[in-house]
C-alpha positions as CSV (number, residue, x, y, z in Angstrom):
1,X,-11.2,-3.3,-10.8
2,X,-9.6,-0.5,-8.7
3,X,-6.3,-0.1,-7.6
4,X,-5.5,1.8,-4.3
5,X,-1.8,3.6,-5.6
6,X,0.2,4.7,-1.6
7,X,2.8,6.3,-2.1
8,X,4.9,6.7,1.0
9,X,7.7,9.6,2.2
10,X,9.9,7.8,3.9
11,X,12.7,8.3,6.5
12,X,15.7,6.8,4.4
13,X,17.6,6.0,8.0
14,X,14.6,4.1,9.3
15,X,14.1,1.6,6.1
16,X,14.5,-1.0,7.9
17,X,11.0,-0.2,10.3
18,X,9.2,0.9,7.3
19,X,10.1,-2.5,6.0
20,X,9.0,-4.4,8.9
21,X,5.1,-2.8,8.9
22,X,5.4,-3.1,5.3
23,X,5.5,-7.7,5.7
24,X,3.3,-6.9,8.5
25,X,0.3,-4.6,7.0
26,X,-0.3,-7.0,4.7
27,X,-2.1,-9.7,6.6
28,X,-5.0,-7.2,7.9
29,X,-5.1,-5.9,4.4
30,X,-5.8,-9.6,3.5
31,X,-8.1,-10.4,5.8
32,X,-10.3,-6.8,5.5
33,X,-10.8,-7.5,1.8
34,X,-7.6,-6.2,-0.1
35,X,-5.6,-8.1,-2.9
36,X,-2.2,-7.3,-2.3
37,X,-0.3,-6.5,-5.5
38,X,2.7,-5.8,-3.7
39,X,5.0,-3.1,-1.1
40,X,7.9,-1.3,-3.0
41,X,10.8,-0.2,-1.0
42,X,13.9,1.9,-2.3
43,X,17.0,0.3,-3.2
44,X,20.6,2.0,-2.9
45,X,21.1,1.2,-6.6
46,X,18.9,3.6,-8.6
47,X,16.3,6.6,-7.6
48,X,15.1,7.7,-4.7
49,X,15.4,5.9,-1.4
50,X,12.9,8.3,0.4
51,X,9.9,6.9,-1.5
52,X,8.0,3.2,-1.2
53,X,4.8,2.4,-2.6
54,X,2.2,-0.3,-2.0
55,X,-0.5,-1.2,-4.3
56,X,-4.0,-2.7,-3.4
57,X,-6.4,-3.8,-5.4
58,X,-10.7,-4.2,-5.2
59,X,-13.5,-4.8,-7.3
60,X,-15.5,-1.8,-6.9
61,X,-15.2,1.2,-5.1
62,X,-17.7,0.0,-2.5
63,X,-15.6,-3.0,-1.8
64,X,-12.8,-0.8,-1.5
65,X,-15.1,1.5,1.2
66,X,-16.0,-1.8,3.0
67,X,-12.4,-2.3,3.3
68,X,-11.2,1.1,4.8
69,X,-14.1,0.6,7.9
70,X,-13.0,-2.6,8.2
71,X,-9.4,-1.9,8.4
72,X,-10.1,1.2,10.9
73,X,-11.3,-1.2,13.0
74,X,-8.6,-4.0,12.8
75,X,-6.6,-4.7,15.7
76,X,-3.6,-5.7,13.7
77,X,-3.3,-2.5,11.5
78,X,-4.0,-0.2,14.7
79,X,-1.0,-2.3,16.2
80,X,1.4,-1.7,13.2
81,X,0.1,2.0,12.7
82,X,0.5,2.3,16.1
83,X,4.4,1.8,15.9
84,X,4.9,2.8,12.7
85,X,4.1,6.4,14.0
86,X,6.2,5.8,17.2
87,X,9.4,4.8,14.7
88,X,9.1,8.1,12.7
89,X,9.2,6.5,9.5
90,X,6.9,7.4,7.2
91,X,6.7,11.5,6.7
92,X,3.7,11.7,4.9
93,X,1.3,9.3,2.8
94,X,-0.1,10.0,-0.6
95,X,-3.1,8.0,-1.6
96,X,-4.9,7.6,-5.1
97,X,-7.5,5.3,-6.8
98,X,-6.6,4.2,-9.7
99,X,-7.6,2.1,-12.9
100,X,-6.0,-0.3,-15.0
101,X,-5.5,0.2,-18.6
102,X,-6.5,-3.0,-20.3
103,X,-4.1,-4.2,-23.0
104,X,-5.3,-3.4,-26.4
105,X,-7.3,-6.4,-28.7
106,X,-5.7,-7.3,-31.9
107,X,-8.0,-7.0,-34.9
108,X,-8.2,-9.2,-38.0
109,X,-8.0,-7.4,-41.4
């Protein structure tokens, strides 16, 4: 199992788009293969509110490559790209694969 980590600059005064493609994103995602673990947006209570994160997860790394061409090609996500670019509200998007560290087994003495 992979995990595909985005972590999102965001415009703090346009939350509220960011937000918005965020609930919508997540059907194409869905439907091109990715198991939504959830979208993280700031809050005004603690940290940073210039920073949201989503985290996808797959099965294998080809899985995950299937995905990506089959999201390039979704109508839905070129939609919401589309106007998430025209809103100015993401500055830039870090992305990373990542694996999950499996709790430790308890041994018998």
């Amino acid at each position: 199992m992979i995990t595909l980590y985005l972590r999102y600059s965001i415009n703090p005064n346009k939350i509220s788009d960011f937000a918005k493609y965020a609930a919508e994103e997540q059907i194409p995602i869905a439907a091109c293969g990715g198991n939504i673990v959830g979208y993280f947006l700031p809050t005004d209570f603690a940290g940073s509110t210039s920073e949201a994160v989503g985290l996808i997860e797959f099965p294998s790394l080809t899985e995950y490559e299937q995905y990506r061409s089959k999201l390039a090609m979704d109508p839905r996500h070129i939609e919401n790209f589309t106007l998430l670019e025209s809103k100015g509200a993401v500055l830039s998007t870090q992305r990373s694969l990542m694996r999950r560290s499996e709790p430790a087994k308890e041994t018998q003495s």
